[in-house]
mmCIF file of the N, C-alpha and C atoms, coordinates in Angstrom:
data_MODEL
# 
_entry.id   MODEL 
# 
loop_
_atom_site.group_PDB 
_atom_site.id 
_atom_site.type_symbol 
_atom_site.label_atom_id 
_atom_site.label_alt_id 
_atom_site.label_comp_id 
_atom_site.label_asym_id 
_atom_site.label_entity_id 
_atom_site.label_seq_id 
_atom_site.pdbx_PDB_ins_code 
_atom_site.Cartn_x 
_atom_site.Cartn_y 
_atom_site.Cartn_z 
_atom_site.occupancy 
_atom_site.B_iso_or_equiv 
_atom_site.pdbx_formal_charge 
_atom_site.auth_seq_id 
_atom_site.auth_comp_id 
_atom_site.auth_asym_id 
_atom_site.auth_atom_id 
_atom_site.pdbx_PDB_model_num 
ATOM 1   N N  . UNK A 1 1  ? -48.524 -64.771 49.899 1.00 0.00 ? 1  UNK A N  1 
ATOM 2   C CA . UNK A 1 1  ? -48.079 -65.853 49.016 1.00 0.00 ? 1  UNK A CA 1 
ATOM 3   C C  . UNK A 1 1  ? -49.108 -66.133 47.931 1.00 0.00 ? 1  UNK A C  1 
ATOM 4   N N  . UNK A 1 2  ? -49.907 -65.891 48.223 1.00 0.00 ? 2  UNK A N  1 
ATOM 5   C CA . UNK A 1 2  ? -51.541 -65.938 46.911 1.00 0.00 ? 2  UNK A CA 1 
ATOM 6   C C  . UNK A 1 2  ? -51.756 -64.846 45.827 1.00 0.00 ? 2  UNK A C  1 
ATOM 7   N N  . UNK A 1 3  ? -50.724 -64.228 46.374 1.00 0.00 ? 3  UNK A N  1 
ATOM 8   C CA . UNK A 1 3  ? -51.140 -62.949 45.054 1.00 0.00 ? 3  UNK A CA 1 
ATOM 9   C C  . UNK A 1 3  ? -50.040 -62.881 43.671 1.00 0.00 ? 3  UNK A C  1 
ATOM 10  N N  . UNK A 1 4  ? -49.249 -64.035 43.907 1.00 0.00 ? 4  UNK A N  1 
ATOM 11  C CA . UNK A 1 4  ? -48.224 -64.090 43.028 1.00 0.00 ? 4  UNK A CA 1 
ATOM 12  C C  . UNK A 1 4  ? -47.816 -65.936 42.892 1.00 0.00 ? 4  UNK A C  1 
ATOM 13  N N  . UNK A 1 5  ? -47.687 -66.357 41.831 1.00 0.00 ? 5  UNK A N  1 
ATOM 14  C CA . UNK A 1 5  ? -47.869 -67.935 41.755 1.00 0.00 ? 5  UNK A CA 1 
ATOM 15  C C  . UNK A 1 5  ? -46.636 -68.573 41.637 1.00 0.00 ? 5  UNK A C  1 
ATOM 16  N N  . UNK A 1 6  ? -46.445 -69.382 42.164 1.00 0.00 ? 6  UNK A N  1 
ATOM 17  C CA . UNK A 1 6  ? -44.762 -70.497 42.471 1.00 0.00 ? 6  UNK A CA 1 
ATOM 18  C C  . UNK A 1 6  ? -45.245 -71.982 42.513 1.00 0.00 ? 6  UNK A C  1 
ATOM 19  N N  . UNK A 1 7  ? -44.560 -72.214 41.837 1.00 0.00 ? 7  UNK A N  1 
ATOM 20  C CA . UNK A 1 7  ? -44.538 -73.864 42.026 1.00 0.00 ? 7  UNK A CA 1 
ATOM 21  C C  . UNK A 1 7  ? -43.921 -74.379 43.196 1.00 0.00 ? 7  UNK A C  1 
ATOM 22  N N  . UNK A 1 8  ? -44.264 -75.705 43.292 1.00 0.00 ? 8  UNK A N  1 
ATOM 23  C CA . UNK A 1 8  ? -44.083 -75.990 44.454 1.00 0.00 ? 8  UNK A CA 1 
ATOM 24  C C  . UNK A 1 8  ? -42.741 -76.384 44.861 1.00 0.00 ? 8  UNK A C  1 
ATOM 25  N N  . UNK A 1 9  ? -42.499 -76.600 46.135 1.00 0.00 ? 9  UNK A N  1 
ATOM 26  C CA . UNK A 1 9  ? -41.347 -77.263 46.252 1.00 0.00 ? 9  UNK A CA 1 
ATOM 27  C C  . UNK A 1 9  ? -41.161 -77.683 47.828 1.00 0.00 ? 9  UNK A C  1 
ATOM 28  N N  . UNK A 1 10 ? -40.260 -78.749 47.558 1.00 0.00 ? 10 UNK A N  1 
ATOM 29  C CA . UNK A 1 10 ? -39.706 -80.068 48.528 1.00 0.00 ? 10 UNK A CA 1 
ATOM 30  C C  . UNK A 1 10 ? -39.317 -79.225 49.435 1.00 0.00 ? 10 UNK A C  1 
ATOM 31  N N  . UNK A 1 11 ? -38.027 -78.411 49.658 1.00 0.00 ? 11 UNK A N  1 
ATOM 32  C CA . UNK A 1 11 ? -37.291 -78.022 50.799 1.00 0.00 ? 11 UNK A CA 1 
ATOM 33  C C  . UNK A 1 11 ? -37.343 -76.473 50.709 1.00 0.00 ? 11 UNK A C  1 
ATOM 34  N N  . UNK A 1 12 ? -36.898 -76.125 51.959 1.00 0.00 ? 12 UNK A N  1 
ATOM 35  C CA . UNK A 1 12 ? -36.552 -74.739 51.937 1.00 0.00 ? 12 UNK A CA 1 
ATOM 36  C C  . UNK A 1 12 ? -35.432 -74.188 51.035 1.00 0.00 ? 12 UNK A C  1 
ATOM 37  N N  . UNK A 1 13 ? -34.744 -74.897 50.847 1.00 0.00 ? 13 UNK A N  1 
ATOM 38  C CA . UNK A 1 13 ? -33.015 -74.342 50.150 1.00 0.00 ? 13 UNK A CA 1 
ATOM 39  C C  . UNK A 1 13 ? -33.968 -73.836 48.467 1.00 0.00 ? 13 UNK A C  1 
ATOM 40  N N  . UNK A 1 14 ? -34.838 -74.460 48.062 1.00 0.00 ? 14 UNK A N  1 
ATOM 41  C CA . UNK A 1 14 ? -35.418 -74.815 46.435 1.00 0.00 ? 14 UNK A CA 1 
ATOM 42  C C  . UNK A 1 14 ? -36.279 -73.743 47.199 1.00 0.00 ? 14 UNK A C  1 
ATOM 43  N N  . UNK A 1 15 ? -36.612 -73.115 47.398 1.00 0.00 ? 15 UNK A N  1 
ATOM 44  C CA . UNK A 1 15 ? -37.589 -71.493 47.834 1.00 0.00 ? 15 UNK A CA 1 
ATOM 45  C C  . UNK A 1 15 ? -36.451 -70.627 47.898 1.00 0.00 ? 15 UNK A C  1 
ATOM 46  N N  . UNK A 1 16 ? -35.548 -70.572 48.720 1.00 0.00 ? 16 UNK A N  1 
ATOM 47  C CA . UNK A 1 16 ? -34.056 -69.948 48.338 1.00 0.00 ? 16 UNK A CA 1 
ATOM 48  C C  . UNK A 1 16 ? -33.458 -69.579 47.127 1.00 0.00 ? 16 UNK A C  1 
ATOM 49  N N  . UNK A 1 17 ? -33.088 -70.810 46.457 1.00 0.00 ? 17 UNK A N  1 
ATOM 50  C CA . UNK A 1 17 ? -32.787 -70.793 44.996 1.00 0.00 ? 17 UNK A CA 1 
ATOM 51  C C  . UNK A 1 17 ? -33.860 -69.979 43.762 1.00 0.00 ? 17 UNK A C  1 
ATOM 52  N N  . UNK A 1 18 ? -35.049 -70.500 43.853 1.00 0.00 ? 18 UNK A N  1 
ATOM 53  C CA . UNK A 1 18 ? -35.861 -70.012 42.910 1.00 0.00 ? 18 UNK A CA 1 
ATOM 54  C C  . UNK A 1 18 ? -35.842 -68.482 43.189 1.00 0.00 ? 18 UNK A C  1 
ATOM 55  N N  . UNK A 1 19 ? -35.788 -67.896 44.730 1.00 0.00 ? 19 UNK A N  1 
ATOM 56  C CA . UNK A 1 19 ? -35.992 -66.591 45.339 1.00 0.00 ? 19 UNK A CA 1 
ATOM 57  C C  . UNK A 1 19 ? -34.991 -65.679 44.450 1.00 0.00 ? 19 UNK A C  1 
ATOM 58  N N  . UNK A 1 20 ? -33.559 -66.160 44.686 1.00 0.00 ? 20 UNK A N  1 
ATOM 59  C CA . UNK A 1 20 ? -32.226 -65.777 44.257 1.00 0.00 ? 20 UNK A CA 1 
ATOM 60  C C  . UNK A 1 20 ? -32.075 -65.647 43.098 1.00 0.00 ? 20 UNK A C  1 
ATOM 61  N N  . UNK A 1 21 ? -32.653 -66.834 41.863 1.00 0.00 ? 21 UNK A N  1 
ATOM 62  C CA . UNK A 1 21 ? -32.664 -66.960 40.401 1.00 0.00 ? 21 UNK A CA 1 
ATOM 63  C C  . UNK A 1 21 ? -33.652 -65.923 40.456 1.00 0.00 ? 21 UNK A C  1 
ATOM 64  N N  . UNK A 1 22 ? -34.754 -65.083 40.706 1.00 0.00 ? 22 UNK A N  1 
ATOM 65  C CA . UNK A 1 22 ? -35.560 -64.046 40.163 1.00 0.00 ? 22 UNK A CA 1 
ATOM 66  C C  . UNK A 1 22 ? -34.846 -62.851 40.694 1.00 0.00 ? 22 UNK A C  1 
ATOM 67  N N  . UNK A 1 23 ? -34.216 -62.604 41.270 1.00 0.00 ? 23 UNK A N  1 
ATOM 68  C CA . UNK A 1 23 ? -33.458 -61.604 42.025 1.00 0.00 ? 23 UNK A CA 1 
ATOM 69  C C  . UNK A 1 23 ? -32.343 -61.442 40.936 1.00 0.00 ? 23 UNK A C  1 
ATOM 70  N N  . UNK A 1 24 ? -31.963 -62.501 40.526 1.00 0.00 ? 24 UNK A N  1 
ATOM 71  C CA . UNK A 1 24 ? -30.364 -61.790 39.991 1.00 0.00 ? 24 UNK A CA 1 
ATOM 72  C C  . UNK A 1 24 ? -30.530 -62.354 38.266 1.00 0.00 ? 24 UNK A C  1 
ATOM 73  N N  . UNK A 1 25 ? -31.230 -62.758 37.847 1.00 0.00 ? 25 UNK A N  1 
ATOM 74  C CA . UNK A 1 25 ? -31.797 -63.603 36.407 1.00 0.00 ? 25 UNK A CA 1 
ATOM 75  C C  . UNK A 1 25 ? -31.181 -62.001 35.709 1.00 0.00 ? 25 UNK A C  1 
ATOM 76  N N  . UNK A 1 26 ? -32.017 -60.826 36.001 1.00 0.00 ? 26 UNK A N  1 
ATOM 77  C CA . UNK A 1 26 ? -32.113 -59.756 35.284 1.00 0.00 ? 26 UNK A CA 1 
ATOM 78  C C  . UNK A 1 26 ? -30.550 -59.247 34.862 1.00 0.00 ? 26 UNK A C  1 
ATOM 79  N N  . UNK A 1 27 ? -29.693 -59.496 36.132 1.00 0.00 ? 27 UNK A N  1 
ATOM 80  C CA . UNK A 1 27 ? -28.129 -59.187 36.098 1.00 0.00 ? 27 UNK A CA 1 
ATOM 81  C C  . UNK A 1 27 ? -27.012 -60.171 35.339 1.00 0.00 ? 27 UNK A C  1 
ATOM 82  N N  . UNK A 1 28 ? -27.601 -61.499 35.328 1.00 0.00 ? 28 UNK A N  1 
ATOM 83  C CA . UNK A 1 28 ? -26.922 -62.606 34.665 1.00 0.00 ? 28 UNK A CA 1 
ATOM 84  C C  . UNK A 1 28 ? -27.857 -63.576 33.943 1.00 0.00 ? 28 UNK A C  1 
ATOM 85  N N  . UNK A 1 29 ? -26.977 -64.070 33.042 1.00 0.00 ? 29 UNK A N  1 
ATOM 86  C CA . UNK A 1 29 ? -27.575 -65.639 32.395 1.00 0.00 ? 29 UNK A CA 1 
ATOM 87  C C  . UNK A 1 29 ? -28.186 -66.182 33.374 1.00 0.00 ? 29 UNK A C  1 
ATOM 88  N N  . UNK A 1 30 ? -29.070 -67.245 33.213 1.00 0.00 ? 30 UNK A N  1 
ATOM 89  C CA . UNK A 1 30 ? -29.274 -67.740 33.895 1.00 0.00 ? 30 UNK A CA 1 
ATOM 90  C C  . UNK A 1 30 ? -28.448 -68.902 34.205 1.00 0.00 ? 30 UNK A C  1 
ATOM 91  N N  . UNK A 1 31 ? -27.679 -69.619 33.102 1.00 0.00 ? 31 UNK A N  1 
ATOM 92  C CA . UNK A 1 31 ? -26.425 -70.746 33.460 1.00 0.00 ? 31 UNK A CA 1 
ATOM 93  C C  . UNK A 1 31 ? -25.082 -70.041 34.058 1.00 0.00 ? 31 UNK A C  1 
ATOM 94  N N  . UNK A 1 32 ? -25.133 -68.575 34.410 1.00 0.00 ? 32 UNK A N  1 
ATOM 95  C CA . UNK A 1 32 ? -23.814 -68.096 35.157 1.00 0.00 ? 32 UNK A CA 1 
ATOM 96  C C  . UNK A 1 32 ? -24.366 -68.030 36.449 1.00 0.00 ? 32 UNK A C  1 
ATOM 97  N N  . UNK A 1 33 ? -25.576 -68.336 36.563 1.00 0.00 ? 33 UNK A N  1 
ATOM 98  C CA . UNK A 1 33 ? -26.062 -67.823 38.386 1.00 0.00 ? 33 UNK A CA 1 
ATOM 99  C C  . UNK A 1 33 ? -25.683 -69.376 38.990 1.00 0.00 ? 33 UNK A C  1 
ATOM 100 N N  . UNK A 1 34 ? -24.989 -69.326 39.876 1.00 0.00 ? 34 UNK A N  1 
ATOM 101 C CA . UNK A 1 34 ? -24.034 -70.409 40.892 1.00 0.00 ? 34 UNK A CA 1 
ATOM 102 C C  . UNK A 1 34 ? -24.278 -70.228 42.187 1.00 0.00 ? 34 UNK A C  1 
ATOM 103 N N  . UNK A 1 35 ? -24.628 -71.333 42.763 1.00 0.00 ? 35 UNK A N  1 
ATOM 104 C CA . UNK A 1 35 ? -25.527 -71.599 44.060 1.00 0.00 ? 35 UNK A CA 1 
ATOM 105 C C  . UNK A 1 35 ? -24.482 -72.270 45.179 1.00 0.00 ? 35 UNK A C  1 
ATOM 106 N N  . UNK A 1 36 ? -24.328 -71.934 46.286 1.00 0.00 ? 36 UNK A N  1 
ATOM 107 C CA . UNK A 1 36 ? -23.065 -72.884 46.867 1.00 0.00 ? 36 UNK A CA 1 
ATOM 108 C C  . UNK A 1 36 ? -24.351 -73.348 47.947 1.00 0.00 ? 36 UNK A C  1 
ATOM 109 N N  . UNK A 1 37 ? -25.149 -73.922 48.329 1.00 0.00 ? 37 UNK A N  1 
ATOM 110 C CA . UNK A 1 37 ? -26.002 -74.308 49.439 1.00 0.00 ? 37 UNK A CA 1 
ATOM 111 C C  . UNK A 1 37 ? -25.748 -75.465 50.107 1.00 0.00 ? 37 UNK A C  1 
ATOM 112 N N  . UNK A 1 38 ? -25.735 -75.612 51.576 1.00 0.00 ? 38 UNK A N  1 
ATOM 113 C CA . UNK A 1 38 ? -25.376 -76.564 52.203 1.00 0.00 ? 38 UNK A CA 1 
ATOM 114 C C  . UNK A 1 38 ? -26.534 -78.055 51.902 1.00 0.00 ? 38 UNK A C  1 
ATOM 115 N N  . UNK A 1 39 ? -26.717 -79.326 51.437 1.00 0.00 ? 39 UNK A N  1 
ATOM 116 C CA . UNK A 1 39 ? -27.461 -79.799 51.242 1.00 0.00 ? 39 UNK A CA 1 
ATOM 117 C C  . UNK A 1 39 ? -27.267 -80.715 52.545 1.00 0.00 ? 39 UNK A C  1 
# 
């Protein structure tokens, strides 16, 4: 986790999301990437 830098965050689901938005950013907009997560 130290060799690459992230901001922080509150919950697990927001480590999920940010994970998912760098994963698929390259394939879509970033306002078409749609999250269904249980809150």
């Amino acid at each position: 986790m130290n060799s690459f830098h992230m901001p922080s965050f509150s919950s697990t689901d927001e480590i999920i999301v940010f994970y998912m938005s760098s994963m698929t950013k390259s394939l879509k907009p970033r306002h078409e990437i749609k999250f269904d997560l249980p809150i």
